[in-house]
C-alpha positions in Angstrom: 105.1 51.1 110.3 108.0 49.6 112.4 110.8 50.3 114.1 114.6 50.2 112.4 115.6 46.7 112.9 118.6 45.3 114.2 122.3 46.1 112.5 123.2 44.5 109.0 126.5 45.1 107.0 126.2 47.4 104.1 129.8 47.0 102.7 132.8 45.5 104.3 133.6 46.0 107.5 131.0 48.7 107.7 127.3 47.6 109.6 124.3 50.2 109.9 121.6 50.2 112.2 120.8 49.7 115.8 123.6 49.5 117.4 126.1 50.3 115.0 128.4 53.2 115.0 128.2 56.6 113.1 129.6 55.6 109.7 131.2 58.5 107.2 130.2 58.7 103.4 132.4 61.3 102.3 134.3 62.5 99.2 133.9 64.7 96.0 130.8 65.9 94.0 132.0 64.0 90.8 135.5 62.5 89.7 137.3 65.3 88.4 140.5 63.0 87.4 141.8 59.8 88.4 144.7 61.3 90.4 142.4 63.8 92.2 140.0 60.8 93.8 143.3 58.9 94.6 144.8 62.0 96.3 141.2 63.0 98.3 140.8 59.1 98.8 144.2 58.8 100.3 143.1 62.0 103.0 140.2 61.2 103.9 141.1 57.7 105.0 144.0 58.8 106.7 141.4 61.4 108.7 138.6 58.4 109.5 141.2 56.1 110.9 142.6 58.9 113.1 139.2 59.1 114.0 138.4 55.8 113.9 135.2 56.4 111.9 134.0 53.8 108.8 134.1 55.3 105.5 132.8 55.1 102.4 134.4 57.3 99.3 131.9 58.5 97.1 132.0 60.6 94.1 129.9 60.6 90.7 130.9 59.4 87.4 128.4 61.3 86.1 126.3 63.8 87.2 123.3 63.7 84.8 121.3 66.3 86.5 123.5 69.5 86.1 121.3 72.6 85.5 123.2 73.8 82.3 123.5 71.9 79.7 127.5 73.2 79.5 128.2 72.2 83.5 130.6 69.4 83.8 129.0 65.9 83.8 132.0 63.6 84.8 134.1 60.9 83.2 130.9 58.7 82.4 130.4 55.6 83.6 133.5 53.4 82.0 136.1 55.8 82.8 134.6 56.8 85.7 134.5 53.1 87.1 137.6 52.3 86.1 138.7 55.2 88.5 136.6 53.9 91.5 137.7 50.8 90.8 141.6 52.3 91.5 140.2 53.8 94.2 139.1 51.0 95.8 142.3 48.7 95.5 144.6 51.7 96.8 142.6 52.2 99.5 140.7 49.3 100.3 138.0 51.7 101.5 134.1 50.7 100.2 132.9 52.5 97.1 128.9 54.7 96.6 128.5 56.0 93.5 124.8 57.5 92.1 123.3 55.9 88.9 120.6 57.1 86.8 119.6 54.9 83.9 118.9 51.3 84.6 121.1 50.1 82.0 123.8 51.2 85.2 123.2 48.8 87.5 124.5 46.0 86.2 128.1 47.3 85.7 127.9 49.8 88.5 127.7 47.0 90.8 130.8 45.3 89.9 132.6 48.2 91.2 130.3 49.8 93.5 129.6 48.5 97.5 126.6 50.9 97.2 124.6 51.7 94.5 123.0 55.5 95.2 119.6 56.6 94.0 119.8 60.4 93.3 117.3 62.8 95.0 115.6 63.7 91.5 114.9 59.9 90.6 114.0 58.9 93.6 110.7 57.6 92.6 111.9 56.0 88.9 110.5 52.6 89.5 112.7 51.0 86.5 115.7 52.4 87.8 115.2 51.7 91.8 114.2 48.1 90.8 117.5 47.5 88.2 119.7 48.4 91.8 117.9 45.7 93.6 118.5 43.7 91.4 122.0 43.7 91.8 122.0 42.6 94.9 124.3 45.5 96.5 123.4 47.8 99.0 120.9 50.6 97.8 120.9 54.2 99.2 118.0 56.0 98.3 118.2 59.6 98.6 114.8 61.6 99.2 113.5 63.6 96.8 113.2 67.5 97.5 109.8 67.0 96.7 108.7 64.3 98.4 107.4 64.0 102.2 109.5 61.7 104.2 106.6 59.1 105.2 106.4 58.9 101.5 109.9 57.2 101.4 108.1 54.5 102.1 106.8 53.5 98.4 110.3 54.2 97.1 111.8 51.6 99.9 109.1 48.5 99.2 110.1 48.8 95.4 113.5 48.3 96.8 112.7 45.2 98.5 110.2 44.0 96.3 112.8 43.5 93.5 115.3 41.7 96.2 117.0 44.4 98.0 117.7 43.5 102.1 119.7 46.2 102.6 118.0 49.3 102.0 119.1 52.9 103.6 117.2 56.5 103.3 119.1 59.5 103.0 117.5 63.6 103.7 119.2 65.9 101.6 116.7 68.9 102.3 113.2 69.6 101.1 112.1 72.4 98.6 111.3 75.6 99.9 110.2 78.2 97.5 111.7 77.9 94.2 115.8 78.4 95.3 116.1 77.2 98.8 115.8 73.8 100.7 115.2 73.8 104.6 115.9 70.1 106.9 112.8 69.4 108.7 114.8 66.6 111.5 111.3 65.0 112.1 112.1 63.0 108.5 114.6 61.4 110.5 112.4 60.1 112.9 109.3 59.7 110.4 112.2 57.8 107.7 113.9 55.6 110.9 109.9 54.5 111.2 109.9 52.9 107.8 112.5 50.2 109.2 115.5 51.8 107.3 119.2 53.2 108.5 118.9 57.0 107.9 121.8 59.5 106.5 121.8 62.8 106.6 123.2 64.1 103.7 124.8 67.7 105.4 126.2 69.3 102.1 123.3 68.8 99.5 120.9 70.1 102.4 122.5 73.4 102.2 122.2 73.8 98.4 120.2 76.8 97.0 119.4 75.2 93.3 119.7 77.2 90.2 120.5 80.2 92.4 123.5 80.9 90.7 123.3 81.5 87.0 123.0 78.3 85.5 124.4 76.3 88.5 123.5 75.7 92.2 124.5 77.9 95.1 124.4 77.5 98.7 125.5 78.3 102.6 128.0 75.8 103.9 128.5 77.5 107.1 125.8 75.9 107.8 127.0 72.4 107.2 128.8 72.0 110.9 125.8 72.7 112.9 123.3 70.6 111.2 125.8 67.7 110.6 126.4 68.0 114.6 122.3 68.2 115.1 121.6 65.7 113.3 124.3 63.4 115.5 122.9 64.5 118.0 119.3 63.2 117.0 120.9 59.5 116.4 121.7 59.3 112.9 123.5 56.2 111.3 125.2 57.8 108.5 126.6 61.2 107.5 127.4 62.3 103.9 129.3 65.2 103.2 130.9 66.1 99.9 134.3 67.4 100.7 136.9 69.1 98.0 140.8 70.2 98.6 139.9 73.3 97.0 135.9 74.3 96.9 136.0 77.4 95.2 137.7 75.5 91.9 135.5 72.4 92.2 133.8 71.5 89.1 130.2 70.8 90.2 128.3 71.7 94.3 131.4 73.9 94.5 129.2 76.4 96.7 128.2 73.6 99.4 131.2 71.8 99.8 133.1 71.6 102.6 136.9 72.3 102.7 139.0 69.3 103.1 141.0 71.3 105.8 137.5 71.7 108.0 136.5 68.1 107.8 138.9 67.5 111.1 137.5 70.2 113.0 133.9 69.3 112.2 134.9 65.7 112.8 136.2 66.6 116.3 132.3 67.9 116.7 131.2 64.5 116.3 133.4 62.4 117.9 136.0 62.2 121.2 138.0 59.5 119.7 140.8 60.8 117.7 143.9 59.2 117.5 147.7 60.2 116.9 149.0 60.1 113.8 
């Protein structure tokens, strides 16, 4: 194993790596209407630049893992691009979206700056290989299930099928059947596999299937792991962020209120600007 490498861009105007600067992936669960990514789109930019942190909007177009069958999935993946698309020529801010059948890639990545691999797919060899193939910027999110040396297997299949620039994102591991706990060594074990590492602050607070037929979870406990994990020398932070949690239409539990992302911002970072 090596250490992370130098610096390379992973969308525009936005580098990860040695030496680069904490970089924000931040937005809804899943698209919930055109005019509702614009409007959180529109916030959260003005917030990074205030900041003067690089973001990246993300938010699903479908979310084909729900736990009921009756959960809201998204607009699927015409619609649903077609609003990132919007998204991204109102704001000019970089675009992650998750896939999760190969047949995805290929239009995915003519909207999409990064192509995500979700947590429970994290080892689909077919599907990991069709995102390298597009020649965009993978994120591969660890499994709940799977050790963070591991990552490693999941990261040459990346590369093997033409993918330079690779990053690894913790999201929480499995602990007992409706709980997952962050273990930061996997950000030190991951950073050894020569990758940028995330930590993914909202999803790592989820308490699957804990709430009858959906997901629950603690986000008061978002602020001080996000800030921890900072603190340990993460590239990336993702957070999932919603104007109005409690009516969100999928992670509703973990999200953080859009009205807390300044104070948890403030946390991070000394450089806030005026409006």
């Amino acid at each position: 194993m090596h250490a992370e490498s130098r610096a390379f861009k992973i969308a525009p105007g936005i580098s990860a790596g040695e030496g680069a600067p904490l970089f924000l992936i931040a937005g809804p669960c899943v698209i919930e209407s055109e005019a509702h990514a614009l409007m959180m789109a529109d916030h959260l930019a003005d917030i990074a630049q205030r900041y003067e942190i690089p973001l990246i909007f993300k938010a699903s177009f479908d979310k084909a893992n729900r736990t009921s069958l009756n959960s809201y999935r998204g607009p699927g993946l015409k619609r649903g691009l077609a609003i990132l698309e919007s998204v991204k020529h109102r704001t000019g801010l970089p675009i992650l979206s998750d896939i999760h059948e190969p047949g995805q890639a290929a239009p995915a990545a003519e909207v999409l700056d990064i192509i995500q691999i979700p947590a429970f797919l994290s080892r689909q060899t077919d599907l990991i290989v069709a995102a390298a193939a597009t020649g965009r910027t993978i994120n591969l999110k660890k499994g709940q299930f799977v050790a963070p040396p591991d990552m490693q297997y999941a990261l040459e299949k990346a590369r093997s099928a033409g993918a330079s620039n690779v990053l690894l994102t913790e999201r929480g591991t499995a602990f007992g059947y409706h709980d997952l706990v962050v273990d930061f060594r996997s950000f030190a074990w991951m950073r050894e596999l020569g990758a940028p590492v995330i930590f993914d602050a909202t999803h790592s607070v989820q308490r699957p299937s804990a709430a009858t037929g959906k997901s629950g979870g603690s986000p008061l406990f978002v602020q001080p792991l996000a800030r921890a994990a900072v603190a340990f020398g993460i590239d990336g932070l993702f957070l999932e962020v919603h104007d109005s949690p409690e009516k969100a239409l999928s992670d509703a539990s973990c999200m953080i209120d859009l009205n807390e992302l300044e104070e948890l911002l403030t946390g991070l970072t000394t450089r806030k600007r005026n409006p």
